[in-house]
N, C-alpha and C positions, 0 to 999 in steps of 0.2 A: 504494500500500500504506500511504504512512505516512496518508494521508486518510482509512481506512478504521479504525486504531489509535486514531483521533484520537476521543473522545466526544464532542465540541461537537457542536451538530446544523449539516448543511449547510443554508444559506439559502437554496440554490439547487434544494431538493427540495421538492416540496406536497404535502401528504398529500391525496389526493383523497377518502379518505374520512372526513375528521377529523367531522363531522355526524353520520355513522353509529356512528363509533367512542365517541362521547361517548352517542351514545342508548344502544347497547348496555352500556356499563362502565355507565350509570345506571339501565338494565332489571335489569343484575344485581346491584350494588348494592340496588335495591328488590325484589326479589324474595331474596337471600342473606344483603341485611343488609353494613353496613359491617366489623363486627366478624370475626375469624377465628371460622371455621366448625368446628362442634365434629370430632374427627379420626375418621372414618370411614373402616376402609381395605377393606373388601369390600360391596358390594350387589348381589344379584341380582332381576333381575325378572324372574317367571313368566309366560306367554304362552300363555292358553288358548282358541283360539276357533276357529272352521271357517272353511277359507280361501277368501277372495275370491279368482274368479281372472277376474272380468269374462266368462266364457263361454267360454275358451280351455280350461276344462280341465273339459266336464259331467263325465265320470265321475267331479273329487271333490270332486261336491255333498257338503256336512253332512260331509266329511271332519273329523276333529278335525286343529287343527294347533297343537302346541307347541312353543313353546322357552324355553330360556332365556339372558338375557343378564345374563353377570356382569361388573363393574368391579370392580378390585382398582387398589392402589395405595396411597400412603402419607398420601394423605389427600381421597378421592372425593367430600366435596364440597366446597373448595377446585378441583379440577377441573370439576366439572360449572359452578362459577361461572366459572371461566377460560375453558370452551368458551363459552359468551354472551358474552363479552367479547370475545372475540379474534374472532368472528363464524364462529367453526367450526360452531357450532351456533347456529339461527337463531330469534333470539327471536320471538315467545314462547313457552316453552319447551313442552313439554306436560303438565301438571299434574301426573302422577305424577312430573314429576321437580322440578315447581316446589317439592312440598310434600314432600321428600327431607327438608329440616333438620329438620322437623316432624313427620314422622308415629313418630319415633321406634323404627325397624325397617327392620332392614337384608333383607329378603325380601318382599319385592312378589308380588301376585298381581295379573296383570291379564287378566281373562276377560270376553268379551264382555255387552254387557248384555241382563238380562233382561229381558223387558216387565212386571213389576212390583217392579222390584227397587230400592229407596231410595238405596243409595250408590254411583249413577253420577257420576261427572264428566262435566264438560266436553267430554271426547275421545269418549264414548257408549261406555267400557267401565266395568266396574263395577270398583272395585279392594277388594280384603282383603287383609289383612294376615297373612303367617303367623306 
């Protein structure tokens, strides 16, 4: 117990993944930026597109499927930077949430993409902003 009280590091432990843990803090870092991240404490993203279900489910071809996923919290992106780091979430991130700092709006839409449609991303869904 008192070993455990004790904050020196034991010499006798190896981080097995210190390699990994140094590229991740440096992915997030580059992608969040050194600076505290400005205080954001609710973002929702909208999710509109017809479900893939690899052939187990024909009857719901062209089905529409939505949802929404909200994060709340006292400051979401300080979080979304702490999940790349901590290796909770596995770099690299996926662009709607790399460009979170930036896009300056906390309500994401992210709907599949169109065959002629200009602001896809990277992930082949189109994203707007509400």
């Amino acid at each position: 117990r008192a070993k455990q009280d004790n904050k020196e590091p034991d010499n006798d432990v190896t981080q097995e993944d210190a390699e990994d843990k140094c590229s991740r803090e440096e992915y997030a870092t580059d992608t969040f930026g050194d600076k505290p991240q400005p205080k954001l404490e609710k973002v929702l993203y909208k999710l509109r597109a017809s479900l893939k279900h690899g052939g187990i489910a024909p009857n719901m071809d062209d089905q529409p499927f939505e949802m929404t996923v909200k994060f709340t919290g006292s400051n979401v992106l300080e979080g979304m930077r702490a999940l790349g780091a901590a290796g909770i979430a596995e770099p690299p991130l996926p662009s709607y949430l790399e460009s979170l700092p930036y896009v300056g709006k906390n309500s994401i839409l992210l709907a599949e993409r169109k065959k002629s449609s200009s602001t896809d991303d990277d992930d082949g869904r189109s994203k707007e902003s509400e």
